[in-house]
MIMAR-56967 format. One line per 8 residues: their letters; for each residue x, y, z of C-alpha. Coordinates in pm, 1 decimal, decimal comma. Each point is the difference from the previous one (the first is absolute). Example, Ala and Ser with C-alpha at 12.3 -4.5 7.8 and 13.67 -1.06 7.14 Angstrom:
2
AS) 1230,0/-450,0/780,0; 137,0/344,0/-66,0
//
This chain:
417
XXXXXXXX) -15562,0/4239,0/-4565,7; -132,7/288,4/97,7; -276,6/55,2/282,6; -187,9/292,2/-117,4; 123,5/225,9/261,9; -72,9/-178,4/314,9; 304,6/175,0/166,5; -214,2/289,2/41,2
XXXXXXXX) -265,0/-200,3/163,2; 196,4/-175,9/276,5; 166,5/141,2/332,9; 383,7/0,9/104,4; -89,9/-343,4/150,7; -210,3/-190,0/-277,6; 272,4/115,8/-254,6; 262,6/-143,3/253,6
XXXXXXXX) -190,6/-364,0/12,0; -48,5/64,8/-398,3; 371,2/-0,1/-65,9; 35,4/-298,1/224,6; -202,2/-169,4/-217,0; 159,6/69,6/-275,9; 392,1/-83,2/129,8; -215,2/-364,9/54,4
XXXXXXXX) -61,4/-80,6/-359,3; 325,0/-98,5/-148,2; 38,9/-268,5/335,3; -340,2/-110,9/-31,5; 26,4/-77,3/-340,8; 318,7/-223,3/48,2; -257,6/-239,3/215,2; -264,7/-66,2/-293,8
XXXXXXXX) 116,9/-330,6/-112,7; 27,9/-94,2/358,0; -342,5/142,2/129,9; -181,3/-191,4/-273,4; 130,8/-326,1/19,7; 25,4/-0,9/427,0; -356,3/130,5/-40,1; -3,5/254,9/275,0
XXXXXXXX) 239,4/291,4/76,2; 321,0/-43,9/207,2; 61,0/87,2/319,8; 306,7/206,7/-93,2; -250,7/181,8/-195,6; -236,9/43,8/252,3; 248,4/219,2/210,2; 171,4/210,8/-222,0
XXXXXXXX) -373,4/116,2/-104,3; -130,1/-13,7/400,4; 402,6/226,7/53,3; -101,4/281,5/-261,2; -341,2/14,7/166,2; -243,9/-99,0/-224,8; -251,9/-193,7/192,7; -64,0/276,4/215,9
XXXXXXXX) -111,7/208,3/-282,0; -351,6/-3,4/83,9; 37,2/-63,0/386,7; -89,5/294,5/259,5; 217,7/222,5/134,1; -62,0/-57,3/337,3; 109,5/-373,2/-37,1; 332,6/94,6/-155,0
XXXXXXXX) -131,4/-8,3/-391,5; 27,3/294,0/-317,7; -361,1/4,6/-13,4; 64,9/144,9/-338,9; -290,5/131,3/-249,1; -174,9/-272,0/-264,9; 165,4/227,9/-254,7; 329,0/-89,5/126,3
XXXXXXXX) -63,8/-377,4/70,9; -113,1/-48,3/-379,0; 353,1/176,7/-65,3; 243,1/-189,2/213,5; -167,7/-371,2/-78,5; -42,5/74,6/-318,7; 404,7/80,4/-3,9; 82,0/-343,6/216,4
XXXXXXXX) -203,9/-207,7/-279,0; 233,8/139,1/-239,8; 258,4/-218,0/134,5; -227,9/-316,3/66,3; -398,7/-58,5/-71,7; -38,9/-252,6/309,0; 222,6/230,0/173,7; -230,5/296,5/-50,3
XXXXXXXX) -301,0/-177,4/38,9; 68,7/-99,3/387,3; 124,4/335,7/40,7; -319,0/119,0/-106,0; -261,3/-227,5/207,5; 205,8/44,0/323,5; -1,8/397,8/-60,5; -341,9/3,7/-131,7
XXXXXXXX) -140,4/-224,1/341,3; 181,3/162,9/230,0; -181,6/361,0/-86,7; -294,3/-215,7/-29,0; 51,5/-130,4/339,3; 75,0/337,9/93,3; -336,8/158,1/-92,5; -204,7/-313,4/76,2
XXXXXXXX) 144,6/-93,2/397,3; -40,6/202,2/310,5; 233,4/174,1/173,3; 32,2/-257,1/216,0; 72,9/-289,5/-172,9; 197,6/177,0/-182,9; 195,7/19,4/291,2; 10,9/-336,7/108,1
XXXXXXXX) 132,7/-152,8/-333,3; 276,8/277,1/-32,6; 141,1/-77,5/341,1; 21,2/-375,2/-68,4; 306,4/20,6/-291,0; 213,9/254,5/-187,7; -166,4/22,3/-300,8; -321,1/-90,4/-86,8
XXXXXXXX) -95,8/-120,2/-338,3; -374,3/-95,7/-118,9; -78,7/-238,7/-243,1; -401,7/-31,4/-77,3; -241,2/-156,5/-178,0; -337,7/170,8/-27,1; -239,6/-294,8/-143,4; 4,2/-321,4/173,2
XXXXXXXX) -10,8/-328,7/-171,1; -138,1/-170,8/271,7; -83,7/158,7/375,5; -188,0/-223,9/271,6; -16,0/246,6/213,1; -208,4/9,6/373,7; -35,1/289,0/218,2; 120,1/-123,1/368,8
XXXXXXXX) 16,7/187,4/294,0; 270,4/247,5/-9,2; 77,7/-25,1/-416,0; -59,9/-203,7/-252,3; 124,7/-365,3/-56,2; 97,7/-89,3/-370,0; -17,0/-418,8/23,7; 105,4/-4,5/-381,9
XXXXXXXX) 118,5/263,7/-276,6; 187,8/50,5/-246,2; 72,9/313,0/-224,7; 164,2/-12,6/-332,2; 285,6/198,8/-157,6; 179,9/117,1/329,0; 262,0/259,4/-170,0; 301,8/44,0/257,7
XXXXXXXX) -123,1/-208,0/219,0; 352,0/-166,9/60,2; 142,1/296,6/87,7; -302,9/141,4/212,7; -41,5/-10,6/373,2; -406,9/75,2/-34,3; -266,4/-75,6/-248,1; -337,4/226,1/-44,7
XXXXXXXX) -250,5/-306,9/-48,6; -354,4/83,9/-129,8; -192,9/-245,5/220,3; -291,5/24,2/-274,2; 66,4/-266,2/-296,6; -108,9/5,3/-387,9; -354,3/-99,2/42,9; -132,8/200,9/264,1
XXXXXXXX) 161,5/340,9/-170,7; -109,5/-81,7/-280,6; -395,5/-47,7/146,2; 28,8/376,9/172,6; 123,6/113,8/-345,9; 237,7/255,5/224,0; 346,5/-48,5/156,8; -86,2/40,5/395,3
XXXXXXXX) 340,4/-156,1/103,5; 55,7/-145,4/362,1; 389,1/59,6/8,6; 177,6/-217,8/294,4; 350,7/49,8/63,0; 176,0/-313,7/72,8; 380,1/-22,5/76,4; 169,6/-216,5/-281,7
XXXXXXXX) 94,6/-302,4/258,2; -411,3/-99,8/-18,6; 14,4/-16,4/-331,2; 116,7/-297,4/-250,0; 151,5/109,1/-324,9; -142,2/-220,3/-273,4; 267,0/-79,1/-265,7; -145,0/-3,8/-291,6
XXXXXXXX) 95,8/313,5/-220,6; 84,6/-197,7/-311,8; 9,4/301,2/-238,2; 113,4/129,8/-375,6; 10,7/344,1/174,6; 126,1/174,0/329,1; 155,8/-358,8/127,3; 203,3/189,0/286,7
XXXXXXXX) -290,1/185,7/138,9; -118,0/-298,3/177,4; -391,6/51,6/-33,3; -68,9/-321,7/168,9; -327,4/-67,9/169,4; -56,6/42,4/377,0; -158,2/-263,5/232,3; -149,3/10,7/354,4
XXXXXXXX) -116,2/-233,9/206,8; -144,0/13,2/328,0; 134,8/331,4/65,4; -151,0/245,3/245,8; -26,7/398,6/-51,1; -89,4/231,9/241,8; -253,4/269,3/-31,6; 218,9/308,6/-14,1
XXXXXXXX) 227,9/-160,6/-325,3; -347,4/-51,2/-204,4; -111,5/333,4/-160,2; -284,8/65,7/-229,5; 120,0/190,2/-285,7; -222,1/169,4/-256,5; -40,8/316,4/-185,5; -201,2/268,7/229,0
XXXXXXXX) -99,4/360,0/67,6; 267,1/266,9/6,3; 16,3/162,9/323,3; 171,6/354,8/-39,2; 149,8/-42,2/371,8; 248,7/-244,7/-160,4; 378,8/120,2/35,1; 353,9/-127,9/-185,7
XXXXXXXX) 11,7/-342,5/-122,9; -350,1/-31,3/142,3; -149,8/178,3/-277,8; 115,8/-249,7/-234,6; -196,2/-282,5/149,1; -366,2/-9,9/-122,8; 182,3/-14,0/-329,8; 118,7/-337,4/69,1
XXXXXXXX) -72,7/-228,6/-246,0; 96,6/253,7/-301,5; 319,7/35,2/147,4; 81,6/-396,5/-3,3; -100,1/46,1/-373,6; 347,4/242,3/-77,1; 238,4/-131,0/290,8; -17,8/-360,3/5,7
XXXXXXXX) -82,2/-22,5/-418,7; 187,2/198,7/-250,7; 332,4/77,9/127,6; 197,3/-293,9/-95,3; -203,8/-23,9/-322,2; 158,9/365,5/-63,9; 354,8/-45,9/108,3; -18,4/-370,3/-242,5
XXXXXXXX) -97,0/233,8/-300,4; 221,7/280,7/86,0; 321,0/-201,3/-9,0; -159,8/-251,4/-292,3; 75,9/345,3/-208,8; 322,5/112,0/130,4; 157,8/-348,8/-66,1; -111,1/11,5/-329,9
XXXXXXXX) 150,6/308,8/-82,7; 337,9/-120,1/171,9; -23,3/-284,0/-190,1; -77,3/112,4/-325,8; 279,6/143,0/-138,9; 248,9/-308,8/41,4; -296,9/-223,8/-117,8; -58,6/-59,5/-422,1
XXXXXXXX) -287,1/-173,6/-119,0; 52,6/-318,3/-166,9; -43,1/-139,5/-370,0; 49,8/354,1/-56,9; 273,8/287,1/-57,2; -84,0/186,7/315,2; 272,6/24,0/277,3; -174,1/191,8/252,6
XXXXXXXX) -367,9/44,4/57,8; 37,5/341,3/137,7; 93,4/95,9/-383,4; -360,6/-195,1/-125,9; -322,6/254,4/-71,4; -209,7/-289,7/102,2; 175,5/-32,4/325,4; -13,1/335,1/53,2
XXXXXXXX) -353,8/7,8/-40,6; -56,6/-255,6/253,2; 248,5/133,1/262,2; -193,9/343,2/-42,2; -318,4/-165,5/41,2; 76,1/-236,5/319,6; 115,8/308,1/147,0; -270,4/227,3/-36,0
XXXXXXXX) -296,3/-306,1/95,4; 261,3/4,8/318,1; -7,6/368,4/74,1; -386,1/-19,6/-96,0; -46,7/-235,1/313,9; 227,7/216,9/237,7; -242,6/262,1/-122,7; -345,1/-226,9/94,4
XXXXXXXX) 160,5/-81,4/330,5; 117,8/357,9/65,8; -353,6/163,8/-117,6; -150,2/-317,9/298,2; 191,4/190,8/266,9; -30,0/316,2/-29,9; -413,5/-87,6/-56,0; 52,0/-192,4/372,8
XXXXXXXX) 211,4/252,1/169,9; -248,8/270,0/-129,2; -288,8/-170,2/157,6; 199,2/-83,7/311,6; 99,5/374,4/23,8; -396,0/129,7/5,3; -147,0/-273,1/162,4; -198,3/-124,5/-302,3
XXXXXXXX) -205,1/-336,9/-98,4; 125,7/-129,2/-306,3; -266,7/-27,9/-213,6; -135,5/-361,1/-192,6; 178,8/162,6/-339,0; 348,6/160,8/135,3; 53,9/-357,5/213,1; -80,6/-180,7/-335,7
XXXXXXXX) 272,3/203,8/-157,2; 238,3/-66,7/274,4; -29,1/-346,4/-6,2; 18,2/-4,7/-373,6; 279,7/217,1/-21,8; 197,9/-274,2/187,8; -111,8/-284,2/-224,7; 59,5/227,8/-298,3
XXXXXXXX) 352,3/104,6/80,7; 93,3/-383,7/94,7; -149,9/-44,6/-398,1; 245,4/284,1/-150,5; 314,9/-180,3/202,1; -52,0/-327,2/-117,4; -59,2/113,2/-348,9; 314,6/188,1/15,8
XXXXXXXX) 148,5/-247,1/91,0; -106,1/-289,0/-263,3; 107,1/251,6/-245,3; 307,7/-33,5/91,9; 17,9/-369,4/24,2; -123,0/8,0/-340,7; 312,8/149,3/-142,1; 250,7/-219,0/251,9
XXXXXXXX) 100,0/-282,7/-229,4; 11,5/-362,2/96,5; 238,3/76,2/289,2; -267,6/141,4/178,8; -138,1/-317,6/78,7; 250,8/-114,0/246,9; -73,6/40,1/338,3; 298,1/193,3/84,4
XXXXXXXX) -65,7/263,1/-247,3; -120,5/286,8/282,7; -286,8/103,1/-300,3; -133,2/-365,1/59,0; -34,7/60,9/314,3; -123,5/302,8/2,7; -272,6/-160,7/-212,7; -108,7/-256,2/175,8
XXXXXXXX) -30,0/203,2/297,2; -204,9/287,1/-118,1; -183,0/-271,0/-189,4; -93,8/-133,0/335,8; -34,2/314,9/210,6; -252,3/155,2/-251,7; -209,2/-304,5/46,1; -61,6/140,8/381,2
XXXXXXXX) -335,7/46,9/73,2; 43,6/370,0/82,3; 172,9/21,8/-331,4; -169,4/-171,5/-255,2; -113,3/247,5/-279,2; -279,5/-225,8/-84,8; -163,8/37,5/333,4; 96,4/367,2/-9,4
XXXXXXXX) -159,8/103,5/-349,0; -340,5/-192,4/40,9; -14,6/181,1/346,6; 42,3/346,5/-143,1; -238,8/-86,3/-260,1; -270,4/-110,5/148,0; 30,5/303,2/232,3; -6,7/227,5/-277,6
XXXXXXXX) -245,5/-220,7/-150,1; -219,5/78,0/327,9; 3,3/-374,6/95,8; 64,4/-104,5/318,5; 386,4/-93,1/103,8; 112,3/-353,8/1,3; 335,1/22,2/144,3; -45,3/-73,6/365,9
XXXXXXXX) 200,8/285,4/125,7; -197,3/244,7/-153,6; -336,7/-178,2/156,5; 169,0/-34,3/331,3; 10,8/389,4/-2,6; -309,9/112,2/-225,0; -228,5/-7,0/322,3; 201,9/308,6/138,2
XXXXXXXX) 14,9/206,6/-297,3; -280,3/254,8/25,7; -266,9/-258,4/-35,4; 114,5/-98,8/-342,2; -125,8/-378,0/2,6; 204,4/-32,2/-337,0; -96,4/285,5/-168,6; 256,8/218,8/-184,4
X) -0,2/319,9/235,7
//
């Protein structure tokens, strides 16, 4: 299917990683069956993607990483999700937290966790359930947390813990996020990701217990000014929290949809429909219809996300504040887009037959998983549309993400500027 002429978009070295990508489909997809019902993603796996170098797509330069654009991320996930959801997704969060970790760290602890292993992958989770948390001299000592929905935690060697939980985010109404870096080994994977839907990502919850951080690996993280002296990669990072929204979000959600509609339309000609006359869908004006129509809500969301970056490299390029309205867009453009793909997709499902239902039938699973990954929280269209309307509307936001940055943007206090 095509990708509305990213080609033209990406350099020698994205489109290199971009092929790679796409030689991985037809292996991942042998490992579907086996991914869901071992309910995480096999080591085997694991190194043939860490081999073609897609962890490292959003790691620096300097620490041996592409460092490639967010255009170019969106591309290559979306690509490895073709060949497996849960696949895709942990490709996704450990891509999408290490450029987090990359704009959000200092140099030098930056340092200090690439010279420790090879390659580093982040997992994160940005909400805590629970955090008992008391400053101590020298860092911070969590006595008891625990943070739900770890994705690739089980094949991460950091997590990026908010040390703020539910309640006391909710009470600021604004996402001021104390980030602490802490190496895998401290943590305790929870195993409890019991799921309809992207079983092999592993999104188990994360427990610590008595666990000291130092200062230097605990780093507030919020929206802020835009200083012009900011260089490279820099420049990227008072735009934080609206890149999480498109890295670590809609990728997989993409890739599910893209390849929902190219096995479809492989399928379709050796397919009939029963209790009637028809031996192959492709030959069916209904089908046709629907094939036409799951493609273009598809293409529509490749559109939303595409319009999202070029609004956020725009801004990055003159130094701007997003204002309440265009970061209302952004964030609904996500939600939106994850909409379109499922929908796309459920048409398609629609017109499957009864076979569909197995669970080795890759357009189940394909289901299930966008199913699931649409229900994100940076990806639910429900939360996305009420946002955009009440900012249209002139009412104040009520996504925290938007609150957490509203302070900064020119004085709007939730007014549509």
């Amino acid at each position: 299917m095509a990708n509305l002429s990213t080609e033209c978009q990406l350099t020698d070295l994205e489109q290199q990683l971009l092929d790679r990508a796409a030689e991985l489909v037809p292996y991942l997809q042998k490992f579907g069956t086996m991914i869901d019902e071992k309910r995480h993603i096999p080591e085997e796996v694991i190194q043939k993607i860490s081999d073609a170098g897609l962890f490292k797509l959003g790691t620096p330069k300097e620490y041996g990483g592409h460092e490639v654009g967010i255009r170019a991320m969106v591309e290559i996930v979306s690509e490895v999700a073709k060949g497996n959801g849960s696949v895709g997704w942990v490709v996704q969060i450990i891509n999408g937290n290490n450029y987090n970790a990359a704009l959000s760290l200092p140099p030098g602890v930056l340092d200090s966790i690439y010279n420790t292993v090879e390659e580093i992958r982040f997992c994160s989770v940005l909400l805590a359930q629970k955090a008992v948390v008391k400053k101590v001299d020298g860092g911070y000592l969590v006595e008891e947390g625990l943070w739900r929905f770890g994705s690739g935690s089980k094949h991460a060697t950091h997590a990026l813990l908010n040390l703020k939980d539910v309640k006391s985010m909710q009470e600021s109404k604004a996402v001021e996020m104390m980030l602490a870096v802490v190496p895998m080994s401290e943590v305790t994977i929870v195993d409890d990701w019991y799921t309809m839907s992207l079983k092999g990502s592993a999104s188990n919850s994360l427990e610590i217990k008595n666990v000291f951080i130092p200062d230097k690996y605990v780093v507030a993280h919020q929206e802020g000014s835009l200083p012009a002296q900011l260089q490279g990669r820099d420049r990227y990072r008072p735009y934080g929290q609206l890149i999480i929204i498109i890295t670590t979000g809609i990728s997989a959600i993409l890739g599910l949809a893209r390849g929902a509609v190219e096995y479809f339309v492989e399928q379709a000609p050796h397919k009939g429909i029963a209790m009637t006359v028809h031996t192959s869908q492709a030959a069916v004006g209904h089908i046709q219809y629907k094939v036409g129509l799951a493609a273009m809500k598809v293409e529509s969301a490749h559109l939303h996300i595409s319009r999202t970056i070029d609004q956020l490299e725009r801004h990055v390029q003159n130094t701007e504040p997003f204002s309440l309205r265009e970061m209302a867009q952004l964030q609904t453009d996500m939600t939106y887009a994850a909409m379109l793909c499922w929908e796309a997709v459920d048409l398609l499902m629609a017109e499957s037959g009864g076979s569909v239902i197995a669970d080795s039938n890759r357009l189940s699973q394909i289901f299930r998983d966008i199913r699931g990954g649409s229900n994100h929280a940076l990806t639910t269209a429900s939360t996305g549309l009420e946002l955009y309307g009440r900012v249209l509307m002139g009412l104040p936001p009520q996504h925290l993400m938007t609150l957490g940055a509203a302070s900064v943007l020119n004085g709007a206090r939730g007014r549509v500027t």
